[in-house]
Steps between C-alpha positions, in 0.01 A plus 500: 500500500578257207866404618603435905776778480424714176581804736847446538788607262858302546814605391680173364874563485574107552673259282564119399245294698443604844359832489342463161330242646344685794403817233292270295295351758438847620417564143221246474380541799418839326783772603587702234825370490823784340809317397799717497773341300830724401508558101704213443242277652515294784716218599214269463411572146829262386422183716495253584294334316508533034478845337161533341432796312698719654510403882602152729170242533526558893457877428161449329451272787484720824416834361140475393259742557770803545554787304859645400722836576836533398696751673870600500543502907843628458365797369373764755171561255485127534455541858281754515266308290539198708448725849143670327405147496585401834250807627230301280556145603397278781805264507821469380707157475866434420773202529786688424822383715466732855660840427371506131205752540671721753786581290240578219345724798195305493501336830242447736558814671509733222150373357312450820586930494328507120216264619442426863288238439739333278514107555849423393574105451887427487568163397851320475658205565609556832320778651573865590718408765690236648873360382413336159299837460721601183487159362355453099259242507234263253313235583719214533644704757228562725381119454855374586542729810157344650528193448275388240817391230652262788130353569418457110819340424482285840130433413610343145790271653573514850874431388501747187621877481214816560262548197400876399127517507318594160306765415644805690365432846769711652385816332080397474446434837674841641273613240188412625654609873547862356155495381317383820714758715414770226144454540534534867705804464185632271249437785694642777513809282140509476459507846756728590629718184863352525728369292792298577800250410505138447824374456433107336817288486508144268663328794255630780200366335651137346626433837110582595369269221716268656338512842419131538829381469673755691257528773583089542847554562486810736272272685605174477873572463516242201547555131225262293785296395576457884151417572474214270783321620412520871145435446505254160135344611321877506562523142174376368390791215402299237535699171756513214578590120378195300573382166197383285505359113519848387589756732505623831279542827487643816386235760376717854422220731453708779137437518376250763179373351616506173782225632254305698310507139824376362627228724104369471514470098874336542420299809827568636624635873691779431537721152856566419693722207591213375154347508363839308736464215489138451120552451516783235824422332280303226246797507445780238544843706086539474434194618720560808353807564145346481573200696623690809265779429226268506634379850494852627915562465609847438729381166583773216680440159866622515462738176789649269440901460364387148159311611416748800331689275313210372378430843093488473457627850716788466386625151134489703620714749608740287887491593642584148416791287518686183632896503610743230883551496574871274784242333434145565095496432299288658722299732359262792577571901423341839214692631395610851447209683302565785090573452343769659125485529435878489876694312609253275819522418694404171768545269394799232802613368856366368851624607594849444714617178761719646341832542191402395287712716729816518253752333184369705711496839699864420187673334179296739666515826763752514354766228804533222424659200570310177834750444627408856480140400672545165742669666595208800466291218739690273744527830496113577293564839248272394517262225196354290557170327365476161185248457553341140527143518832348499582119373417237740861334468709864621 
């Protein structure tokens, strides 16, 4: 075995962030991973994020790794192609809105009849049931409804308005929830030769990621807010965002021996915020980061996007590299990031081109001739996009 799960086959009928997200990891952890987009693309190929060469930056982003199918799903030869490949696969995941698959009659119950042992991930905002079951949802959502907006904002300026966190936490970390429960699924399959549903909501798993918080209150009956003004002496977590000459830091001081090694140097009592910045106001961000480093503080520079990929450490572990797009050429990617010392995983491929794997999936896997093809293709079942390269500015 070269990769951890080249044995399984996933049907990726997911969109925008969240269940892109899940599909790729599953991709490079070595799935052979089928994206079925309609023949007009999907929603995620137009953003967010800048058109480039043909499709948004975020697209190109979470879709490594995959190949393409475009099928007309409103078509009943559409579905038929799409149920021949259910009967092949191992899993397939979603985030339609609830209701979205069953009135294409492809819900749960209809392909757990094509393919008993079927794992069949549902993810949504909200859940499969429950009263905000129906309700659209994004990120932002999901990180407003748990709490991590309010904490952000409050975090920033105790008297200030919520804060949306960056990078699409909201949809990432359901993500990664989708793919651990997956996995499970896969293994209680292989001890028992059933399939089943997992039904993944956004708000389930942020208000999970947000267990520390919330677990505080149902326990101590106080918000953190609450908790600070009863008990103003507890709060002793040294550790801020700090200005230097020329940028930014991170200052963790949340490390006991590294303060002791701190209040020894400065020959104070007691190591304040305040203390911290006075010291490294005057300081270049290097030299901050050495001088604490050199105490034994956890410190890290606060980078823009542009110098992450920069970073020294990171280019050594391998955490950005080059694939092949059909249109953009050789274009650079965040990698794998976690290092397995027997099935390495990694990035090997860029984003599908709509279509792009429609004669290798119809003719390898479900055995079309080359007329049958033609003919879906002459039909608008499936739809092939054409591979010249495009301008870089459309």
């Amino acid at each position: 075995m070269k990769k951890i799960i080249e044995d399984i086959r996933v049907l990726d009928m997911t969109h925008a962030w969240f269940g892109p997200y899940c599909t790729m990891l599953l991709a490079e952890l070595g799935a052979e991973v089928i994206k079925v987009e309609p023949p007009w693309g999907a929603l995620g190929r137009l953003g967010p994020g800048a058109i480039f060469h043909g499709a948004s930056t975020s697209f190109y982003a979470v879709n490594l790794n995959k190949k393409g199918i475009a099928i007309n799903l409103k078509d009943p030869r559409g579905i038929a192609i799409f149920k021949e490949l259910v009967k092949k696969s191992d899993v397939v995941i979603q985030n339609f809105i609830p209701g979205t698959m069953e009135r294409m009659g492809l819900g749960y119950d209809v392909l757990k009849e094509l393919n008993p042992k079927i794992i069949y991930a549902a993810l949504s905002g909200f859940g499969q049931s429950g009263p905000y079951r129906d309700r659209p949802s994004y990120a932002p959502i999901a990180e407003a409804l748990s709490g991590f907006t309010y904490e952000t904002g409050e975090k920033a300026d105790h008297n200030g308005s919520p804060l949306n966190v960056s990078g699409g936490l909201g949809d990432i970390g359901p993500a990664m929830w989708a793919v651990t429960c997956i996995l499970a699924a896969i293994r209680y399959r292989d001890k028992t030769g059933k399939g089943q549903m997992i039904d993944v909501a956004q708000a389930d798993c942020m208000v999970s990621l947000n267990t520390v918080s919330i677990t505080s209150y149902l326990i101590s009956g106080m918000t953190g807010e609450e908790y600070r003004r009863k008990y103003p002496a507890a709060q002793t977590t040294i550790g801020s965002i700090i200005k230097t000459k020329d940028g930014w830091v991170e200052f963790a001081g949340f490390r006991a021996k590294g303060l002791d090694e701190l209040k020894r140097k400065l020959g104070v009592e007691e190591v304040t915020n305040e203390l911290v910045n006075k010291l490294v106001c005057n300081m270049t961000r290097d030299e901050a980061i050495k001088y604490m480093l050199d105490l034994g503080i956890p410190i890290a520079p606060i980078y823009a996007i542009n110098e992450i990929p920069k970073d020294p450490h990171l280019i050594t572990r391998n955490m950005f590299i080059e694939v092949e797009h059909p249109k953009a050429g050789k274009i650079k990617v965040v990698n794998f990031p976690v290092k397995f010392s027997e099935t390495p995983c990694k990035v090997e491929s860029a984003s599908p081109l709509l279509g792009q794997n429609n004669i290798e999936i119809l003719t390898n896997l479900l055995g079309y001739s080359e007329e049958q093809i033609s003919q879906l293709e002459s039909d608008g079942i499936i739809v092939t996009e054409k591979i010249e390269r495009i301008p870089s500015n459309t």
